[in-house]
Steps between C-alpha positions, in 0.01 A plus 500: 500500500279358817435131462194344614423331844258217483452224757457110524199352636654290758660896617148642485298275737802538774443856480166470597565370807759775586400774758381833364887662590643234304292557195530874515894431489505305152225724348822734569804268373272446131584819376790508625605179320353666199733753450789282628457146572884425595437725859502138677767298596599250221513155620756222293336649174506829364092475409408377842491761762323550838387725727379600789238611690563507889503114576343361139719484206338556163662332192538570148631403176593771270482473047702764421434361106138535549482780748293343755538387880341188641445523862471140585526388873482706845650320791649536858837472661417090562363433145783674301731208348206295431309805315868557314555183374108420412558836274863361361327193371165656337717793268346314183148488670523866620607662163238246303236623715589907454549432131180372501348838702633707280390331185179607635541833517 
């Protein structure tokens, strides 16, 4: 069964400022995480993965209970701890907020 991708707002408007290349590259990796999210590298939890894209790194929190991926934070080399441990402290925040997405649906 594919899960679904969806994104966070915070994710979304740092896209946006991403070059053309960079944006064709995760319009690739969304499917991809569709049909398998766990094709990152898992990072000190099993439902937090990354991965990259040439010099960004794209990460992700995977619900294998509700079948959906969260793609929550794109950073560089520099920014990588930081973005880790800002992602390690807002689990509860980032599962409230898909829970509330797909109560939408």
């Amino acid at each position: 069964m594919n899960y679904v991708v969806y994104t966070t707002e915070p994710f979304d408007k740092r896209v946006e400022k991403l070059e053309n290349e960079e944006k064709e590259r995760l319009d690739k990796l969304y499917p991809k995480l569709a049909e398998n999210p766990f094709v990152g590298d898992q990072l000190q939890y099993k439902h937090l993965r990354e991965k990259r894209l040439k010099e960004k790194r794209v990460y992700y929190l995977v619900y294998e209970d509700l079948k959906a991926v969260l793609i929550v934070a794109i950073s560089g080399k520099k920014d990588q701890q930081t973005t880790i441990n800002h992602i390690i402290n807002n689990f509860d925040m980032y599962r409230e907020y898909l829970e509330r997405l797909l109560d939408e649906i």
